[in-house]
Structure formats: C-alpha cells, structure tokens
N, C-alpha and C positions, 0 to 999 in steps of 0.2 A: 338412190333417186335417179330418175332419168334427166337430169340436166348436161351439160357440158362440161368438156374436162377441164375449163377454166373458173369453175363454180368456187376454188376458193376450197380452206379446207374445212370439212363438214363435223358441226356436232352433232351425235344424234341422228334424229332423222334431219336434221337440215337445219341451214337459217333460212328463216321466214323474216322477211323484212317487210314492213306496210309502210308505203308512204303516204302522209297525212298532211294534204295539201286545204287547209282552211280559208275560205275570204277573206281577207284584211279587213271586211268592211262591217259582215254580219258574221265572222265564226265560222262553225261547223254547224250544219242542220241538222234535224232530229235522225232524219231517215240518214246524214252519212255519218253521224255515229254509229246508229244499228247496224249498216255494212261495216264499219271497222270493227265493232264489237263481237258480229259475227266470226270475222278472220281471226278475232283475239281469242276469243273462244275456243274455239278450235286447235289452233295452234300453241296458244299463249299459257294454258294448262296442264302441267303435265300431268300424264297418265301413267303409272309406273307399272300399274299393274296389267296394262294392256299392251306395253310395249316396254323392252328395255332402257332406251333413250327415246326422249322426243322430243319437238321441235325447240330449236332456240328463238325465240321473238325477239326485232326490232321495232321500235315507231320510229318513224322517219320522217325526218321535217325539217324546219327554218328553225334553228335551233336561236337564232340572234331577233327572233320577229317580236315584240309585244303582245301580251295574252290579247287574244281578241276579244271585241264585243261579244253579248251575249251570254245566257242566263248559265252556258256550257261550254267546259274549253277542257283540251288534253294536252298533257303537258310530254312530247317526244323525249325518247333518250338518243337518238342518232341525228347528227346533220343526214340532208338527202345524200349526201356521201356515201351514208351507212347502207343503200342501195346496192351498190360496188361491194364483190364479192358474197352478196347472199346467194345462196341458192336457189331461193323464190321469191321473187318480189310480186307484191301484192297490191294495184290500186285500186281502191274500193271505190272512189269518188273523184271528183273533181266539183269546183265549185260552180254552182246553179247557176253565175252568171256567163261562165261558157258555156253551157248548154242552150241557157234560153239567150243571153245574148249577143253571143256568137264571140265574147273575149278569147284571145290564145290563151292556151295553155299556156300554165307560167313558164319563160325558157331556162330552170334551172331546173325544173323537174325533167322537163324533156331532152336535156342534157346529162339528168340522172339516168335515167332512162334507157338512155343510147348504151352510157357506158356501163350501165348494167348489162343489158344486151351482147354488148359484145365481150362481158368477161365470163358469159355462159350462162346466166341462170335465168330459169323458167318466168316467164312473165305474163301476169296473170291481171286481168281485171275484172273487177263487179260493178255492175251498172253502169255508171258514167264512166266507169275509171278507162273504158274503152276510148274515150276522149283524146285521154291522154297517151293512149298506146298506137291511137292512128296518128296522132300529131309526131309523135317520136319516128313514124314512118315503119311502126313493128307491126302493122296487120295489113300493109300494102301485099293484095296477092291475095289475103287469106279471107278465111269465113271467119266473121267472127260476128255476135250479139249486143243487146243490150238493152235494159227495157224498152217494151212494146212501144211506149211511150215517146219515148228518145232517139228509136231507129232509124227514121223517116230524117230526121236533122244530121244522124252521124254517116246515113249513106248521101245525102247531100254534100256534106261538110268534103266529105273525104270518097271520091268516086273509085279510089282507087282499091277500097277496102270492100268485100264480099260480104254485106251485109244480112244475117238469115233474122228476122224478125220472129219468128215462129220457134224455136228451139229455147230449153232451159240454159242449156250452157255450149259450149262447143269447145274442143279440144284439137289440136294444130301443133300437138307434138310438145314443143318448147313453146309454143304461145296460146293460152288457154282465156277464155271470157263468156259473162255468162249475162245473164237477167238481173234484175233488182230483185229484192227482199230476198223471201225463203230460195230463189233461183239462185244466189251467191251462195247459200250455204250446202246444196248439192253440190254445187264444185268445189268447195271446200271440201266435204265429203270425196269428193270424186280425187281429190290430191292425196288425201288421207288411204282411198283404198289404193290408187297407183304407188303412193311409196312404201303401205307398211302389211300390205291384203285389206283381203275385202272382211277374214273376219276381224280385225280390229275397226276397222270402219265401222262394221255393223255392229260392235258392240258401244263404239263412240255414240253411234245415232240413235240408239235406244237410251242412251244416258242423256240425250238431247232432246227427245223423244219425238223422231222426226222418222220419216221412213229413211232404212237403211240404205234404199240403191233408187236413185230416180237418174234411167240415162238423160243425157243431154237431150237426146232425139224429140223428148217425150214436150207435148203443146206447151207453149207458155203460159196461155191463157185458155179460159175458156168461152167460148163465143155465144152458149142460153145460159141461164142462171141453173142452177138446180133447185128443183121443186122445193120448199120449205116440207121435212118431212121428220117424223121423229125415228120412225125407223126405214130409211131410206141408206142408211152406212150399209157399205160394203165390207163393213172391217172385217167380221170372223168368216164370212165363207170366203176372203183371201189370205186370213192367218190360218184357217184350216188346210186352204192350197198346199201353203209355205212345208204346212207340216207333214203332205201327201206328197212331194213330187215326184216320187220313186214311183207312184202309181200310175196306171196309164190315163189320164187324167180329159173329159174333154169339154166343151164350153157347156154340155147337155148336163153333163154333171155337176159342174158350179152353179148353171143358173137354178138348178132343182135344189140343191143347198140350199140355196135365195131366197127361193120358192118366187122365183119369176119366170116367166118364157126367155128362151134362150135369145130373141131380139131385143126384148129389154132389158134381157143380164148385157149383153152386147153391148147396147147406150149406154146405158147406164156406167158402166166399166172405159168407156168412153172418155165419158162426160167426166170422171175423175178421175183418171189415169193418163188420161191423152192415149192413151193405146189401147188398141184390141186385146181379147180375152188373152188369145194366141200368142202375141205379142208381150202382154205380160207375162205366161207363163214360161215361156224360153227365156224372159230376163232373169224370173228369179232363179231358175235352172242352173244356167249358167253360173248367175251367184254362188250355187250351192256348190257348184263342180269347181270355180275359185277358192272357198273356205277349205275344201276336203283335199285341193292340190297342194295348198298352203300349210293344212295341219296334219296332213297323214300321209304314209307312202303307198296305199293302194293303187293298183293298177290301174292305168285307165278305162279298162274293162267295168273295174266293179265302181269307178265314178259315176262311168257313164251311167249304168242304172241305179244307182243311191238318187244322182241328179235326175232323173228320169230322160235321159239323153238319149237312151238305147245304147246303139253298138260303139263301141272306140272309134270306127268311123263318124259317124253322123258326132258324137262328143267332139271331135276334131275340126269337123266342118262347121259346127255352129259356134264352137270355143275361138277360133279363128276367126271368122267372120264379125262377133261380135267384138272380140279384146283386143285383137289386134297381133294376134301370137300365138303359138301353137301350145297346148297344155301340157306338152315339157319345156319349151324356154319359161313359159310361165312359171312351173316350180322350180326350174333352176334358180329364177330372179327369186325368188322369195323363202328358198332352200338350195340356197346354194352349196350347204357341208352333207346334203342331203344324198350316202350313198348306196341304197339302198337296205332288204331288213334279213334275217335270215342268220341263223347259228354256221360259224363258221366249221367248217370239219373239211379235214384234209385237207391237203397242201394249198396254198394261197401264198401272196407278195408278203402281208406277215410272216414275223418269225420272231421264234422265241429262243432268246440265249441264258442257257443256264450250264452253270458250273459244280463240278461236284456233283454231277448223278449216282444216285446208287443204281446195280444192277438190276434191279427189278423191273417188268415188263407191264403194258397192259394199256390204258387208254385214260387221255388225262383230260378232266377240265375247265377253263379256265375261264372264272369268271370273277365280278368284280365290277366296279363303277370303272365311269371313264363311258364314250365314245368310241372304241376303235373299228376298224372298220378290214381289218387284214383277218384271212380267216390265221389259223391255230396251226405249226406243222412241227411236229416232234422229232428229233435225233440223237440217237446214241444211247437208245434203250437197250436193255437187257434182257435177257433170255425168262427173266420166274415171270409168275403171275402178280397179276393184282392190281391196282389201277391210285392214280393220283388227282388230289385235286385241288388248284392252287387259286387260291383264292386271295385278294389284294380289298385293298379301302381305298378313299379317294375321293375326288369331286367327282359328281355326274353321276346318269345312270345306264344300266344298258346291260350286256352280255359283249363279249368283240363277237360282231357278228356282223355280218353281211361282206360282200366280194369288195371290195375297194383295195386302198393302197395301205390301209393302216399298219403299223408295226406294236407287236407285244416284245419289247426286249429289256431285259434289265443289262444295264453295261456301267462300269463303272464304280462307284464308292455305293452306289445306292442301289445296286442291283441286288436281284433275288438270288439266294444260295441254299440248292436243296444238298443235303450232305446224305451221301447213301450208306445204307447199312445191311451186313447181310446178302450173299453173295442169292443171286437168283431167287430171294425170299419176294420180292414184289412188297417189301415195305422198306418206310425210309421214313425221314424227318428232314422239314426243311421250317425256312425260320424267312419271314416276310422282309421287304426292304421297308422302310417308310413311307407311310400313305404319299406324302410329296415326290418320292420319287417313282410310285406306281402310278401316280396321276401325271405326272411328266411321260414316263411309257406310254400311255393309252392314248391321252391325248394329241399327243406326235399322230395316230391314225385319222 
C-alpha cells in the first residue's frame, strides 16, 4: 500500500480504521450509517478468493460515551486511539450539526486525526467526513470534495482548502476525499484497485454490482434529468465496448450499435457518464492494460493492442498520464517476484549441484514445481550418449524458467544424488531428495 513508512505494521492488505463520530444528541443518521456501511463493506468482508489477505477493520469511537438516542446505534471496537497506527483511516461523516450549524469538530477526533497523520497513514473522507480533515488542517493546500450540497459551507468554512464541487472523488496522494452516497463507494473502490489491482476491484464491483472503474474526474451530478425512457440504457452497446477494445473502435460505431446519431450517442453518454465517448473509451483501455499488467507477463507491445492502445508508445503515454506511473513500475508494484517467462537453456546465474554423476553424456531437463527463475547450466558430463531428466515435486508451479537470479541446487542432507552407472553408456539412475527439500531449492529462485 502506498502509505508512509510509519503506517504501523500491516495485516494483509491493511488496517482500515473508520472513525465513527455520532451526535450525543440525535445518534447516527440514516445517510452516515449508509457511508459507514459502505466502507464496512468493503473493507470489513473478507474475500479469500480474490485476494490472499485482506483488510483488517477497525470502528473507532468514544468508547466510554452512552449509546445514543435514536431508533439506531453502532456499537465501536476501538477508542479514537485505534486511529494511530492504521494504515487508513477512514471518515465517512461528521455530525449534521457542524455542517448545518457551524459546531467544531469534536477536538478529540481532530487530535485523532493529527496523530494519525503524522504516524503515516492514508487519510480519507466521504462526504462530511471532509469536515473533519480540513479542521485537523489535512487538506490546507489541497483539492479536495464533498457533496455538491456541502461544498459551498466547506469552501467557506476553510479558505484555505481547494474546494472542487464538480468531481466524484479526488485523490492527493496520502490524502484522498470524495462525494456523498454511491461517490464514497468509487473511492473505496478506487483504494481497492490502488492497493490490490484493478482486477480484484473489478471483480469486488461486480459482486457489489456497481460499475467497476468510475475515475474521480468524472461529473458529480447531473445538471437535466434524463428523459423517462424504457429503453433509453446504454448498458450493452458499452458492455459490448468493454468486450471489443482491441478493435479499432469509434464513436460512429457505438452510436450505430445504439442505433442513434453519433450526437445523441455523444449526449446521451454524457448525460450518464459525465464524459465523452472518447473519454470513456481510453478509461476502460487503460483498465484493461492495468488487469493484463497485473495478471500476465506480456510485453507491452501485445498490451497495447489487447488494450486497444496501439503502439508501446502511445500505451506509455496514455498509461502515465492517466495512473500516474509508467506500465513497468506499475507491474512491478503489483508483481513484484515477477521475473520474466521463458524455458531456461544454457548457462544462467542458476546452478545445479549434483554429486555422483555417472559418465554419460547428452542434454538434461529439469523440471518440476517451484518458481525458479535461474536458467539450468550442467557440469562434468561425460563422453556416451543419451540424455537425462530430473524431475522433483513440490509447492507451486512452473518449469525454472526465465533469466532472473534463481538457483536449482540440491546441497546438503536433502539434496539430489544421481549415482552413475556404466562408463560412457548415457544411462544412470538417480533417486529424488524430498519434495521439502526440492521446494526449498526452487524456491530460493
């Protein structure tokens, strides 16, 4: 995760801490439940099958307060303490009456706040919760949102803060904030695809059944109503898009999809999208050249046109302009042990130690589970023919292949020993070490 290196040490994908700052007077309200409930969602479920670890959740609150009025109340597991040392802290709200009438922030949250702040980790609000991030003095300088509704009071309140009224969410590195309702849950989403890819994101958002990628940029609101119509959705000739992009694709051709003119596919895509044809087709592009960095080692050649990006240039130029990183740091960060594909042959930084050769000559190959990543180099072969092939078990899968640093060596109590027989015959017999110590070998690569 891209926090600080005082974040504290991390489970998983993170601790996600929510602080849950209720009225003393009326409770929590409907709508700052539904933004907690959103971030709990999210965060608060694991997903095993889409990621190996995931988030650890806190609630965070007045742990000593009296349950409050009202028909609904949540009951925290952290003091606002439990802020300090998360990796992301999360305020979804603040209570209606510092919004509408103008109460401080409580000063224990905004003391939570600080020193969350300053022990590294990401800090993030949904709707009001910007409230409490300008009072803490965390968006002095920055852009930051908040519903439509609310913006006009928080760029008052706090002049010192870059108010954008028009944007879903906005992102500022280590300080992130976005809209009310579904606008909180793209940036939750939008955390999701920065710490774990975009395809786990996207497969989180279909189990939430929300669109997979809405950028920040895209309108908050929309300014005419949309016609009441019954077939008026854009949905299939944009999931048709989704499933074309390799193609060379242009607004003539979706809007004939449509069967509209290419001005009213234009509005239209507008009017629910907040962006142009164009404009959405380079996002989900991009998208797609994000999942394919993330889950495969193809060149960025054959990205680029999977993505429909064209050449490894223009993929570079538009991958960078949009993410914020070049589509190799990008799959470094999200394939880090990622070192290339390719059957190893002849000499490489691998090396294989075996003892007890017999004389025999010819070409061997070694294959087997594990990861390694060193190619294969043989010594102190013999003059006959005939060829050997030394095969192991183990965790994992693969072939040792590709150019890296990896080692094949048995050494030790658990190494391989082939015993040779037969002077120049090119045959022999050898006898495996134990799967534990061929997955200790390979693994080392």
């Amino acid at each position: 995760m891209g926090v600080g290196a005082g974040a504290g040490t991390r489970t998983g994908a993170g601790v996600v801490a929510i602080a849950v700052v209720p009225d003393g007077r009326v409770g929590l309200t409907l709508w700052e439940l539904y933004e907690i409930s959103l971030a709990s969602a999210v965060f608060g479920i694991p997903q095993p099958d889409l990621a190996d670890s995931w988030y650890e959740l806190r609630l965070c609150g007045d742990l000593t307060a009296a349950p409050a009025p009202g028909p609904l109340s949540l009951r925290v597991t952290h003091g606002l303490d439990g802020l300090v040392g998360a990796d992301t802290v999360i305020v979804p709200s603040v209570p209606e009456s510092v919004v509408d009438d103008g109460e401080e922030v409580p000063a224990e949250l905004v003391a939570a706040l600080r020193a969350a702040a300053d022990s590294g980790a990401r800090m993030v609000s949904l709707c009001t919760g910007a409230f409490a991030l300008a009072a803490a003095g965390l968006l002095d300088g920055r852009r930051a949102t908040a519903h439509w509704q609310h913006t006009a009071r928080l760029a008052a309140r706090y002049p010192e803060v870059i108010v954008d009224d028009s944007v879903l969410y906005t992102d500022e590195g280590s300080v992130l904030t976005s809209a009310g309702a579904t606008a909180a849950l793209d940036l939750c989403l939008h955390l999701v695809r920065k710490d774990l890819g975009a395809g786990v994101a996207g497969q989180l958002a279909r189990r939430l059944v929300v669109p997979a990628h809405r950028t920040g940029g895209q309108a908050q609101f929309i300014e005419a109503p949309l016609p009441p119509s019954d077939d008026d959705s854009l949905g299939p000739v944009l999931q048709w898009a989704t499933e074309h992009l390799a193609e060379p694709l242009t607004v003539e051709d979706l809007a004939r999809r449509a069967r509209l003119s290419p001005r009213t596919f234009h509005r239209r895509l507008q009017e629910t999208c907040g962006t142009t044809p164009l404009q959405w087709l380079l996002q989900q592009r991009v998208a797609r050249a994000q999942t394919l960095l993330e889950s495969t080692d193809l060149p960025v050649e054959q990205i680029g046109d999977r993505s429909g990006l064209g050449t490894a240039a223009n993929l570079r130029r538009h991958f960078t302009r949009t993410v914020g990183v070049s589509p190799s740091d990008y799959r470094r960060a999200f394939r880090p042990s990622s070192r290339g594909s390719g059957t190893g042959t002849g000499a490489g930084t691998g090396a294989v130690s075996r003892t007890g050769w017999d004389t025999g000559s010819g070409s061997g190959t070694d294959s087997g589970s594990g990861a390694g990543s060193g190619a294969v180099s043989r010594t102190g072969w013999g003059t006959g023919s005939g060829s050997r092939t030394d095969s192991g078990t183990g965790a994992g899968t693969g072939t040792d292949s590709g150019t890296g640093t990896g080692t094949d060596s048995g050494s030790g109590a658990g190494s391989r020993t082939d015993s040779g027989s037969g002077a120049g015959s090119g045959s022999g017999q050898w006898r495996s070490a134990s799967a534990g110590s061929i997955r200790e070998a390979r693994q080392a690569g």
